[in-house]
N, C-alpha and C positions, 0 to 999 in steps of 0.2 A: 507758142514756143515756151519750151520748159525748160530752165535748169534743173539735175537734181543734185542737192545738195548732199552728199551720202557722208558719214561719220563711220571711219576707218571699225571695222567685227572686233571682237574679244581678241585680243591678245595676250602673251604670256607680262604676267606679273612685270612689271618695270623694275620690283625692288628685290627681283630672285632672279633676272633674265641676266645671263651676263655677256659682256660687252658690247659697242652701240646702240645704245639707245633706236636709232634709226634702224639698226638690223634687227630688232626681237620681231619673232614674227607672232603671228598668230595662233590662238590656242584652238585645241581640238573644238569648241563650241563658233570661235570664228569662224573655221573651214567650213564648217556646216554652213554659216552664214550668209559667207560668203557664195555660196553654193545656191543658197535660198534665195539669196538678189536676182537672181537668172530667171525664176518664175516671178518673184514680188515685183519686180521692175518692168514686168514684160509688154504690158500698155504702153510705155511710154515711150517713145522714137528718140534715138539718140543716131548722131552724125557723127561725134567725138567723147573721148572719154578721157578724161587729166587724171591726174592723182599726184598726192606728194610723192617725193621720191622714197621716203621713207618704206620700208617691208611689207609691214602690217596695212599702208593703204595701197598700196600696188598688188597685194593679195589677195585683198578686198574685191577688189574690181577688176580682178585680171579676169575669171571664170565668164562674168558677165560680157566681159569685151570679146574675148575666145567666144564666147556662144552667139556671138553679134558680127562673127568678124573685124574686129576693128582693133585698132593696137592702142595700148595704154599708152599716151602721154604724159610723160615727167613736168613737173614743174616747181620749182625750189619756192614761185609765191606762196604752194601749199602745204608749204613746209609747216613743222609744229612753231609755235610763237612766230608766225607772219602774217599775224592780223591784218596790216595793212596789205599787205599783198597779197593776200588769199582775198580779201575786198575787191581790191582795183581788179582782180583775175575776174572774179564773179560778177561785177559790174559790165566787164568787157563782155560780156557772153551772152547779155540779155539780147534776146531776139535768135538764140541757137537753142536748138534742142541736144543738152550734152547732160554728160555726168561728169560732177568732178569728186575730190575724193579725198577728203584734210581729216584735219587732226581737233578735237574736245576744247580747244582753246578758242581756236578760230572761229566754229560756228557760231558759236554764242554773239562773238563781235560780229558778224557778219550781220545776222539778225536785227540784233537790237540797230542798229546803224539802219539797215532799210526800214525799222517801226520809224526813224528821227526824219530819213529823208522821202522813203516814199508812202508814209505811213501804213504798210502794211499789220496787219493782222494775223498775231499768230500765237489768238485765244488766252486763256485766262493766263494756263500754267505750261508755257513752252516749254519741249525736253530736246534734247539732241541724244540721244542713249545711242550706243554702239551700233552698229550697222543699220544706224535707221536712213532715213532722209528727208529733206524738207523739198518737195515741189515747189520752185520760184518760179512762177507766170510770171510771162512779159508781154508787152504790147508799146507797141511806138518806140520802141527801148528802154524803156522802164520797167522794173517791177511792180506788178498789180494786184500778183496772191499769190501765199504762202499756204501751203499743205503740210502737213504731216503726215507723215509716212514710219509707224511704228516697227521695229527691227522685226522680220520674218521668223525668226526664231527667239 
């Protein structure tokens, strides 16, 4: 059973986008990328698919869920700065096979947290770069390995 851990495509500049933060969507290289998840993703079985409520990751992963049948689930844990709860979310899931779908702050905490508790591995020089995602195997409920999964475009 896999999580995949997916980091919200390119999106339009934060510091030229204007108003909400949470509504800038995605730049012409996101769509594409968003677009590319549909094939890059395509091995891997998913049942359910989250995302922040935010634009840019409901964007992200909409195409893929549309190509899967399956409806994007909201979820405010995956909100930008909800480290803890973008955690406790993806802790909850071990033993599903889903996609969920946060924000450049969170992944990083999410990581480094299962190197401390289930010492996973995940090599020299981890990245989380925009529309990638990290493969999280599970077994018994835990996490057991971490993948990286380099952005399709």
């Amino acid at each position: 059973m896999s999580v995949l851990l997916v980091r919200h495509a390119s999106a339009e500049d934060r510091s030229t986008s204007s108003g909400e933060d949470r509504l800038r969507p995605l730049d012409d290289k996101g769509r594409r990328q968003a677009v590319a998840l549909i094939e890059h993703l395509d091995g891997y079985p998913l049942s359910l698919v989250m995302s922040s409520p935010a634009l840019r990751c409901v964007s992200t992963v909409g195409p893929l869920a549309a190509a899967r049948n399956l409806t994007v689930r909201l979820s405010d844990s995956l909100a930008e700065a909800n480290e803890r709860g973008a955690l406790d979310l993806i802790q909850s899931l071990a033993g599903t096979d889903c996609l969920v779908c946060t924000h450049g702050d969170n992944i990083p905490f999410i990581l480094w947290t299962f190197v401390v508790d289930y010492d996973l591995d995940l090599g020299s020089d981890p990245e989380w770069r925009k529309a990638s995602a990290w493969v999280l195997q599970s077994a018994a409920g835990r996490f057991v390995r971490a993948i990286y999964l380099p952005p399709p475009l």
